[in-house]
C-alpha positions in Angstrom: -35.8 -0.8 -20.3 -34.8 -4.0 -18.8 -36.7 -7.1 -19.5 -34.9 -9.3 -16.4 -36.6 -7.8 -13.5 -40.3 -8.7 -12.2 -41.5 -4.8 -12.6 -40.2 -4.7 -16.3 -44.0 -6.5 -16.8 -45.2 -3.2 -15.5 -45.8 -0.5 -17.5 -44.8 3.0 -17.3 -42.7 1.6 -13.8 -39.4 3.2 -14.3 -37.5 1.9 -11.3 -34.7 3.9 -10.0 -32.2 0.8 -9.8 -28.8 0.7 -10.6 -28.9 0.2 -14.2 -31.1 3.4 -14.1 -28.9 5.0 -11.9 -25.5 4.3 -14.6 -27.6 5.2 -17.6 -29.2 8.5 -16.4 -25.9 9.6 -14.3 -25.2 12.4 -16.8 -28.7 13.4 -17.3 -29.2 13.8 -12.8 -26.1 15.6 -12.7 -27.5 17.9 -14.8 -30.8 18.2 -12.5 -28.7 18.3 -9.6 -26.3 21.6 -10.8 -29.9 23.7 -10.8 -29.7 23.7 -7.0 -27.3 26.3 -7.6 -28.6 29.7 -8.4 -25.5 30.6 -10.4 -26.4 27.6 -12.3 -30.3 28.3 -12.6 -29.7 31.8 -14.2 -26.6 30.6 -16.7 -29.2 27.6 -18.0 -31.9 30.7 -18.4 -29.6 32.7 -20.4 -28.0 30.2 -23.0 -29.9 26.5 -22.5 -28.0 24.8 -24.9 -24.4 26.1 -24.1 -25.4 25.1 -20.0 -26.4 21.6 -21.3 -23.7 21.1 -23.1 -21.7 20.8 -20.0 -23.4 17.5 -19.5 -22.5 14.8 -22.0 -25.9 13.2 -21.9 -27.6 10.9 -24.4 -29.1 12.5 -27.7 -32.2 11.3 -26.4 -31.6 12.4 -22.9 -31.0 15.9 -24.1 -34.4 16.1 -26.0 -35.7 14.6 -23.6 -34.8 18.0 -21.0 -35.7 20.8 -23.8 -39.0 19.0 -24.6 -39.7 18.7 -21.2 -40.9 15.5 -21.6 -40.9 14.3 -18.3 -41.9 10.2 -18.6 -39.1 10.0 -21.3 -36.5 11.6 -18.7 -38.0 9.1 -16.1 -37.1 6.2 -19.4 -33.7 7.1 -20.2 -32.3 7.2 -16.4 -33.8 10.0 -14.7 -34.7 10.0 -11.0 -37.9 11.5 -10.3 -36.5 13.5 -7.6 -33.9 15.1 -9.5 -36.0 15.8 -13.0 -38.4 17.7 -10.8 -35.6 20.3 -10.4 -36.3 21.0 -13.6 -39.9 21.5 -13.1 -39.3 23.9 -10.7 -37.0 25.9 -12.9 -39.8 26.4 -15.1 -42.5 27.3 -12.4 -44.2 24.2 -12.2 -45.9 22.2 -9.1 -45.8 18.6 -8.9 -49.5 18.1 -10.1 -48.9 19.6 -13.2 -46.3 17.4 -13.6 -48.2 14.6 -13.0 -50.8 16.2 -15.1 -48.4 16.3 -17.9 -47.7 13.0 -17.6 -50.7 11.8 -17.7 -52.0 13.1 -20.8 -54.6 15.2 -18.1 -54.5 18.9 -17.0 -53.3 19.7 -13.8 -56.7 20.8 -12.5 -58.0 17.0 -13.9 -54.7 15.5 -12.2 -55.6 17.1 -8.7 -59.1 16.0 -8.8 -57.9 12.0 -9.5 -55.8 12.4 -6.5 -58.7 13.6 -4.2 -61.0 11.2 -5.8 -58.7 8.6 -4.5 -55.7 8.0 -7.7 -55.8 6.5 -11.1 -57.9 3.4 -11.5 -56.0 0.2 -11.9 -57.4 -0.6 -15.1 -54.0 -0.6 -17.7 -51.9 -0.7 -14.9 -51.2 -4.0 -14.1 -48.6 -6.6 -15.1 -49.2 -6.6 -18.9 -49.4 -10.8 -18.3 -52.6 -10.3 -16.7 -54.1 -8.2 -19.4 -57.2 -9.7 -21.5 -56.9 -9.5 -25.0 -59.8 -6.7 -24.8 -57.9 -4.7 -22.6 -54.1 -4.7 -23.7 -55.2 -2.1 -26.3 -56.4 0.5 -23.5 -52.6 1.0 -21.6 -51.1 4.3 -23.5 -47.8 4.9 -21.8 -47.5 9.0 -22.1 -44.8 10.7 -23.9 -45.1 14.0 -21.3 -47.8 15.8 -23.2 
């Protein structure tokens, strides 16, 4: 991640800026081609031969067959375009964010109503005590 921007202080921000948008071209255009039901039902019958199409990052490609949705968000992926994948595999966007969060989906729904995630760990990591700067966990998509 880049260290020259004011949000790089932030973690688990993964802003969709240019750099991102070079470094996870390969990996969107992957998420893009499942708008196409032709594509959809060739990725369900061979996943690796359809991803092969897409000369992504070694890391980029784990990061689609784990499913591990804040390391496709790291390496370059737009949020907009991984959840294509989610929906491919039957999933809502609160069990995303669920999965994201280290939290079930049922647990994820419930922070939104109770009015989002608390701001504690979320902050610029500058304005974290010493006490606190071992609470942040940034989630590998769990």
């Amino acid at each position: 991640m880049r260290k020259d921007r004011e949000y790089s202080d932030i973690p688990g921000t993964y802003v969709f800026d240019p750099h991102h948008s070079r470094m996870g071209y390969r990996l969107n255009m992957f998420c893009m081609s499942l708008n196409q039901e032709a594509n959809r039902d060739e990725f369900r019958a061979d996943p690796a031969a359809y991803l092969d199409r897409f000369p992504m990052t070694v890391e980029q490609r784990a990061a689609v067959e784990n499913r591990d949705w804040v390391g496709m968000l790291r390496l370059g992926g737009n949020i907009y375009y991984t959840f294509k994948i989610a929906i491919f595999d039957g999933l809502t966007m609160q069990g995303v964010g669920g999965k994201m969060s280290g939290v079930s989906e049922a647990q994820f729904k419930q922070m939104m109503i109770d009015g989002g995630r608390p701001p504690e760990g979320n902050r610029f990591e500058h304005e974290w005590g010493a006490e606190s700067s071992n609470n942040c966990t940034d989630s590998k998509g769990a």
